[in-house]
One Martini backbone bead per residue (centre of mass of N, CA, C, O) as a GRO file, in nm:
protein
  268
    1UNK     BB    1   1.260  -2.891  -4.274
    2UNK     BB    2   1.227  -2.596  -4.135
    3UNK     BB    3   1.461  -2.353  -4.108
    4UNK     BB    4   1.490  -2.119  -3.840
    5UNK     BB    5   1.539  -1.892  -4.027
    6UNK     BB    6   1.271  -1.888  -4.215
    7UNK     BB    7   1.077  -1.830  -3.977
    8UNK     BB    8   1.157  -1.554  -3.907
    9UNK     BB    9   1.104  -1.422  -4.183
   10UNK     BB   10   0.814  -1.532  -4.200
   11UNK     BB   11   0.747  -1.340  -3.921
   12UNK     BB   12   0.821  -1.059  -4.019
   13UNK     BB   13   0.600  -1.024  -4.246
   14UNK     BB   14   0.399  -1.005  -4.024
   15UNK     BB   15   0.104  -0.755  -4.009
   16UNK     BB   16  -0.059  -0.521  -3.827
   17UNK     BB   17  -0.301  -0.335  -3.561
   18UNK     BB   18  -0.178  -0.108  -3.382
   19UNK     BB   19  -0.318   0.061  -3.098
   20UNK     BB   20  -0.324   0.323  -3.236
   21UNK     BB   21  -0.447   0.231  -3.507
   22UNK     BB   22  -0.727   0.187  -3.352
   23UNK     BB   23  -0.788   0.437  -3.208
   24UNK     BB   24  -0.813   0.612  -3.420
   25UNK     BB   25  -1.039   0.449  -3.589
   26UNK     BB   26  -1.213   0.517  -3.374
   27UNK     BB   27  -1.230   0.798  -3.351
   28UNK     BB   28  -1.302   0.889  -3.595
   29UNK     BB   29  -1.564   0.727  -3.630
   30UNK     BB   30  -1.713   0.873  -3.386
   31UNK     BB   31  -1.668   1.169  -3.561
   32UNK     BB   32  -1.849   1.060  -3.793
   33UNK     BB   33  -2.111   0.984  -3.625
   34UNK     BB   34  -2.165   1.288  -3.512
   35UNK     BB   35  -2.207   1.412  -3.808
   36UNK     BB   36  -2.451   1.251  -3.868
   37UNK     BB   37  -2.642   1.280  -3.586
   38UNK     BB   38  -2.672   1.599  -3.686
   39UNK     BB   39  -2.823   1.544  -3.933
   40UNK     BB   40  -3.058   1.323  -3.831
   41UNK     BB   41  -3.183   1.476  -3.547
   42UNK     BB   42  -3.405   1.616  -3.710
   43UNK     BB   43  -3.575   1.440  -3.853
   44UNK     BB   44  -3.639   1.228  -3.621
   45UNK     BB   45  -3.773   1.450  -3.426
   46UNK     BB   46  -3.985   1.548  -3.643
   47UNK     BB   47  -4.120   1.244  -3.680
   48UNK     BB   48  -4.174   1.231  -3.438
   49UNK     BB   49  -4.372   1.492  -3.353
   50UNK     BB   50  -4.579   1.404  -3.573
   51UNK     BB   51  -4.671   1.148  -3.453
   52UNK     BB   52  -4.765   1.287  -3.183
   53UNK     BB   53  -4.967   1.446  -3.322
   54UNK     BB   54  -5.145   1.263  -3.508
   55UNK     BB   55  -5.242   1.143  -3.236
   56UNK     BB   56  -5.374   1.328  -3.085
   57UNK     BB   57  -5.573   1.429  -3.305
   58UNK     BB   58  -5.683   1.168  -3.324
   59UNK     BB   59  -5.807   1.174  -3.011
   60UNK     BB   60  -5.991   1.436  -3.018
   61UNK     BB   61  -6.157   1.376  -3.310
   62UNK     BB   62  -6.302   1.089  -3.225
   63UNK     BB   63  -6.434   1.209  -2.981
   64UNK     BB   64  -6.602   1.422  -3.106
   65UNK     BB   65  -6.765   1.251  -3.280
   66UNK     BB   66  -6.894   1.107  -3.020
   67UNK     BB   67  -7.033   1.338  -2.952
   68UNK     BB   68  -7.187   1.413  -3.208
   69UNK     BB   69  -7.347   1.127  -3.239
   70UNK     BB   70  -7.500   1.166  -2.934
   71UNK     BB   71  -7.635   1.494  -3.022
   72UNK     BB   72  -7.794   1.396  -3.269
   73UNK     BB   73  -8.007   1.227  -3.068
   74UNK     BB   74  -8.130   1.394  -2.873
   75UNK     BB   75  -8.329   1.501  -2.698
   76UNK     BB   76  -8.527   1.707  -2.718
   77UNK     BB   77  -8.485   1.934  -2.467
   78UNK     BB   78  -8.189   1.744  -2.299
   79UNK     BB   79  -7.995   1.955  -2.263
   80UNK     BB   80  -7.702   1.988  -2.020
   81UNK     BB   81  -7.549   2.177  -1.776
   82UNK     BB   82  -7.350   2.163  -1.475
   83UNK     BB   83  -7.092   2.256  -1.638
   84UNK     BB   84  -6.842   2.286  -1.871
   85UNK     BB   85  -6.773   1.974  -1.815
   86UNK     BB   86  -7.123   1.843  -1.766
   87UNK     BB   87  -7.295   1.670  -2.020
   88UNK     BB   88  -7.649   1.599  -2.059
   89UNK     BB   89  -7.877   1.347  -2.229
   90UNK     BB   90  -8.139   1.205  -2.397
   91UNK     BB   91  -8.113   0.899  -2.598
   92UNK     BB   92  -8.238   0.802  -2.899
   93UNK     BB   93  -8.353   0.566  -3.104
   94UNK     BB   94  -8.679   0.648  -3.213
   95UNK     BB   95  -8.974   0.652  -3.344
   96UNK     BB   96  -9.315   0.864  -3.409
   97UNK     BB   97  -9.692   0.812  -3.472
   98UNK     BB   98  -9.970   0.855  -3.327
   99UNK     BB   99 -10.254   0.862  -3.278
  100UNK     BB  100 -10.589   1.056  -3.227
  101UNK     BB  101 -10.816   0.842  -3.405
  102UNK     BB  102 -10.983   0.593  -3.311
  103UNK     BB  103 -10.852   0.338  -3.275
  104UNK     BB  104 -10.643   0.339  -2.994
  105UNK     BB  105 -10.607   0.587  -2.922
  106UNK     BB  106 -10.443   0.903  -2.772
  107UNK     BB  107 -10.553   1.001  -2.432
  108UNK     BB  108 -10.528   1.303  -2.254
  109UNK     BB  109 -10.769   1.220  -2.045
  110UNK     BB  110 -10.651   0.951  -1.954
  111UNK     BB  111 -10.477   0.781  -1.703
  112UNK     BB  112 -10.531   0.477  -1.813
  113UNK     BB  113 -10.384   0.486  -2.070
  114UNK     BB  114 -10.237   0.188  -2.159
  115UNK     BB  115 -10.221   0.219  -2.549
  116UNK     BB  116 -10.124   0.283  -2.884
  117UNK     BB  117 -10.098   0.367  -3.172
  118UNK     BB  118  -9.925   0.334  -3.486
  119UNK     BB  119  -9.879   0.522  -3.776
  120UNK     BB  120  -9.641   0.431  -3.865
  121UNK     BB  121  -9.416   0.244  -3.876
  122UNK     BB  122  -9.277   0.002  -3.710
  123UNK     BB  123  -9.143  -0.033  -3.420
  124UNK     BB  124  -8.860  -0.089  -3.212
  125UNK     BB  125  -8.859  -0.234  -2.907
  126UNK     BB  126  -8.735  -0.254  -2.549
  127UNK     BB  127  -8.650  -0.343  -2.228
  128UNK     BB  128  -8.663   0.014  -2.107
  129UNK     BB  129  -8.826   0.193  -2.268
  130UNK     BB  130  -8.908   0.511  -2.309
  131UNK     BB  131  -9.202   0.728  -2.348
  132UNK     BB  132  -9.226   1.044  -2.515
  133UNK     BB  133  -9.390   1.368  -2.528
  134UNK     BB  134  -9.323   1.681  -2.574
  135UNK     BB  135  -8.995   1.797  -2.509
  136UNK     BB  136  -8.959   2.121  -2.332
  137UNK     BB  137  -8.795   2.134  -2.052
  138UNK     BB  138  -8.995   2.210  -1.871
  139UNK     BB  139  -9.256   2.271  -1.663
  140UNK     BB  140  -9.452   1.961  -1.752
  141UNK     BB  141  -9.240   1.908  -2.005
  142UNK     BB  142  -8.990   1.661  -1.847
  143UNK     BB  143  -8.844   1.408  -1.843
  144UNK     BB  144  -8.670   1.389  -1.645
  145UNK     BB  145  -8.881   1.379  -1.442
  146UNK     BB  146  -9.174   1.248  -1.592
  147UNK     BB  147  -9.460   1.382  -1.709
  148UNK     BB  148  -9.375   1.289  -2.031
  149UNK     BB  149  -9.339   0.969  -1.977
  150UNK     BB  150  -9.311   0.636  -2.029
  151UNK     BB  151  -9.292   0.264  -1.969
  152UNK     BB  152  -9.268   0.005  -2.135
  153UNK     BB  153  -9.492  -0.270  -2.157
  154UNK     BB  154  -9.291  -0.490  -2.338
  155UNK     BB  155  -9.174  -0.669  -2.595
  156UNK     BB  156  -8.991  -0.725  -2.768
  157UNK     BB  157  -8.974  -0.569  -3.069
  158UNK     BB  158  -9.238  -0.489  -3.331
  159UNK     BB  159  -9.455  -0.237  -3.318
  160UNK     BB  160  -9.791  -0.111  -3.361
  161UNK     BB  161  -9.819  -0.121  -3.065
  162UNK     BB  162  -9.811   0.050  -2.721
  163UNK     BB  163  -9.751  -0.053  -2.416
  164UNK     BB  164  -9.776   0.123  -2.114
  165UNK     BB  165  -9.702   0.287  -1.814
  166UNK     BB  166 -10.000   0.447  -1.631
  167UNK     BB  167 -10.144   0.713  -1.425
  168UNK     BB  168 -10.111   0.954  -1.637
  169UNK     BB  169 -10.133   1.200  -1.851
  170UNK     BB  170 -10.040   1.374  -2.049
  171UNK     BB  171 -10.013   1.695  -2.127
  172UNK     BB  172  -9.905   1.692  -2.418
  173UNK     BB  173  -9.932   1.748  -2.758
  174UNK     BB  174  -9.835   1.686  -3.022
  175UNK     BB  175  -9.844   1.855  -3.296
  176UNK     BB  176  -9.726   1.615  -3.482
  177UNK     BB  177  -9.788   1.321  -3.328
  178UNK     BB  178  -9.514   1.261  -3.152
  179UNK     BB  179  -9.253   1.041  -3.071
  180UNK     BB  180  -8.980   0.903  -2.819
  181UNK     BB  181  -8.755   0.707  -2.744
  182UNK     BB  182  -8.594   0.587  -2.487
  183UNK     BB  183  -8.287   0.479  -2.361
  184UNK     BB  184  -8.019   0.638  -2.250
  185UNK     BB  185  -7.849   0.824  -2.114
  186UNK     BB  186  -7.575   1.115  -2.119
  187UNK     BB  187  -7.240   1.162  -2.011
  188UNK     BB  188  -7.029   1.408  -2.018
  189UNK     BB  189  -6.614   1.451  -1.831
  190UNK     BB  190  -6.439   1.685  -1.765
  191UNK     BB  191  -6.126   1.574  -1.567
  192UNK     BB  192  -5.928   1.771  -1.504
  193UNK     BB  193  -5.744   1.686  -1.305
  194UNK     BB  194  -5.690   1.396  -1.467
  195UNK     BB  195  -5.732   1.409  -1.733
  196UNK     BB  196  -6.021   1.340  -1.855
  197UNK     BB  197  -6.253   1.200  -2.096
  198UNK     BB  198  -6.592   1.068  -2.035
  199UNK     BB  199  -6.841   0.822  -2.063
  200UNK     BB  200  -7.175   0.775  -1.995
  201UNK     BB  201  -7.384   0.493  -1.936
  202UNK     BB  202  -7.735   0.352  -1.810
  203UNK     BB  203  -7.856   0.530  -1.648
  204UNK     BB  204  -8.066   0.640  -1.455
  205UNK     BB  205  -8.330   0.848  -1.463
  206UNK     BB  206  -8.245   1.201  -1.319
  207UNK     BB  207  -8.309   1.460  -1.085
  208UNK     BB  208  -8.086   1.683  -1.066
  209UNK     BB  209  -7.797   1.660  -1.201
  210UNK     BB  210  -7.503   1.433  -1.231
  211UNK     BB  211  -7.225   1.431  -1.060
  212UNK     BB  212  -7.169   1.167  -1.117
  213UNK     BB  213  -7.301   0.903  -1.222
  214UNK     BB  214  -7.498   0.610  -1.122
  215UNK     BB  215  -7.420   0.369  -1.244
  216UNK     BB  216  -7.350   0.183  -1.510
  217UNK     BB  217  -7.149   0.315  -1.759
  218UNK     BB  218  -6.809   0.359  -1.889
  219UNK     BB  219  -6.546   0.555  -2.115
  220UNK     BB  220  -6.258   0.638  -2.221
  221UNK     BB  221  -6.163   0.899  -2.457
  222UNK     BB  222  -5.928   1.066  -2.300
  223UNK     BB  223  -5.616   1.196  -2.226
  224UNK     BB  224  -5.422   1.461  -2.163
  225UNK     BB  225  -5.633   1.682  -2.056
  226UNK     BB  226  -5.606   2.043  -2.069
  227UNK     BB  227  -5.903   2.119  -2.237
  228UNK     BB  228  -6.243   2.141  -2.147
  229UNK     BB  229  -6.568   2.228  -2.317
  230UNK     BB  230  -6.933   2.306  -2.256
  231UNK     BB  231  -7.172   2.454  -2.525
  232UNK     BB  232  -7.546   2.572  -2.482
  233UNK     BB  233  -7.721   2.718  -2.726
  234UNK     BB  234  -8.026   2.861  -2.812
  235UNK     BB  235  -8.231   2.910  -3.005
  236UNK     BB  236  -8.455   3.137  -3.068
  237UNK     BB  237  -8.702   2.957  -3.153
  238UNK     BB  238  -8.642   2.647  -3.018
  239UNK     BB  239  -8.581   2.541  -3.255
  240UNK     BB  240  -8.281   2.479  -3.180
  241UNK     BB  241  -7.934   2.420  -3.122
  242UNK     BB  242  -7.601   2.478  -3.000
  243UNK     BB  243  -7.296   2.256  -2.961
  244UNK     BB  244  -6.992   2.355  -2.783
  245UNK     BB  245  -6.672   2.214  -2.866
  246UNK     BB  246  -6.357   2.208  -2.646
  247UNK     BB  247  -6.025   2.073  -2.728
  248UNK     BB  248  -5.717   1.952  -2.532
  249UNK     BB  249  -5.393   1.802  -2.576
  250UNK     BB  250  -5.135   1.675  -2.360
  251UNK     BB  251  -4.795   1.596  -2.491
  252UNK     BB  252  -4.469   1.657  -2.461
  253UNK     BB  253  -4.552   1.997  -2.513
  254UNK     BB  254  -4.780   1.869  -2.699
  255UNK     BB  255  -5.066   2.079  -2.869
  256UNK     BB  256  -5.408   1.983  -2.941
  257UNK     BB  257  -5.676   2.196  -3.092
  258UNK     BB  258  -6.060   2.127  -3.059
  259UNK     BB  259  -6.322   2.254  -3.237
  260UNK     BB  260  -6.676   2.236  -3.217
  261UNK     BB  261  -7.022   2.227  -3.388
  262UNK     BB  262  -7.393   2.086  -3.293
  263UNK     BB  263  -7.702   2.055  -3.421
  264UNK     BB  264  -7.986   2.108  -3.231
  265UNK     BB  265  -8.310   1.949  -3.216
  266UNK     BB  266  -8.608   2.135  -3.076
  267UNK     BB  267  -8.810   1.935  -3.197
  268UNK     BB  268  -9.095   1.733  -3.028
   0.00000   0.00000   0.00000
């Protein structure tokens, strides 16, 4: 056995540390920690700062693009603002060229005319398409209101004859002897009061401009919207216009903002 007296000297010369330099290793820690976290905190914060404006970014031009695609296909001559946050046009999905002699012509003196050919390749056309004609905005040939429109009376598919309900005469000509398929309006809506940017589709075609659209689809496209305009100036010579949209989005202080302008084509 070990003497007694052994175990005191082995038990003597075992040392650890004392609360006092526990104490010490964490203050210095602390204070290395500190020293780091001034020189991190900047970096860190711009890191955070870019992905935020990236985010912004990313979802400002999103929306306007989803808006220059929708605004490139507008039924000529059917951009409307019912104030600078609320733009409404009616969407074209396709289109050709009819008859206008021959068999099966478009006759504009008959008010019972219910089909016409297409001189063009045939269209694709689906239950619920409008055949537009000549959509000058003005009155007697405005889309909206519905005298130069006709609903489409066929079945579903590819067709090169056009049978419509008509019970009136188109009113005018197209120089071109162009038509428009009119697939179904679209309205954007910057709701300042909630910050939202939102898209509207699938509504009755109405006269005079709703807001909000009443039925159909709707899709919100930005929030945090602190800034959202749009102007619509015609061309001189009424051949072409102009969508211009500004958007800008605020989140944490930190704001995006984003013009865009987008040429409408308004020969009919």
């Amino acid at each position: 056995m070990t003497p007694p007296t052994m175990i005191k000297q082995h038990l003597s010369v075992q040392k650890g540390f004392t609360l006092i330099e526990a104490v010490m290793v964490i203050a210095i820690t602390g204070i290395i920690a500190s020293m780091v976290a001034v020189f991190i905190a900047s970096p860190v914060k711009g890191y955070f700062d870019s992905a935020r404006r990236a985010e912004l970014s990313d979802t400002a031009d999103t929306a306007i693009r989803r808006i220059s695609r929708d605004v490139h296909l507008a039924l000529p001559n059917s951009v409307r603002l019912a104030n600078p946050q609320v733009m409404e046009f009616l969407q074209t999905r396709t289109g050709g060229r009819y008859r206008i002699d021959g068999v099966d012509a478009l006759d504009f003196t008959n008010p019972t005319d219910t089909t016409f050919d297409v001189l063009s390749p045939a269209v694709t056309l689906v239950a619920g398409d409008q055949i537009v004609i000549y959509n000058l905005g003005i009155p007697g040939a405005d889309a909206y209101v519905g005298n130069n429109r006709r609903a489409y009376n066929g079945a579903g598919g590819s067709v090169t004859n056009v049978p419509i309900i008509s019970t009136s005469a188109f009113p005018l000509d197209s120089p071109g002897h162009r038509f428009q398929v009119v697939d179904t309006p679209v309205t954007y809506i910057c709701d300042m009061p909630a910050g939202t940017l939102t898209r509207y589709w699938g509504y009755a075609i109405v006269d005079p401009q709703p807001n909000p659209p009443v039925g159909g689809n709707n899709a919100l496209l930005a929030k945090n919207v602190s800034a959202c305009t749009f102007t619509y100036t015609q061309g001189v010579t009424e051949r072409s216009g102009l969508v211009s949209i500004q958007l800008a989005i605020t989140q944490d202080n930190e704001t995006v903002a984003l013009y865009h302008a987008v040429q409408v084509s308004n020969v009919p």
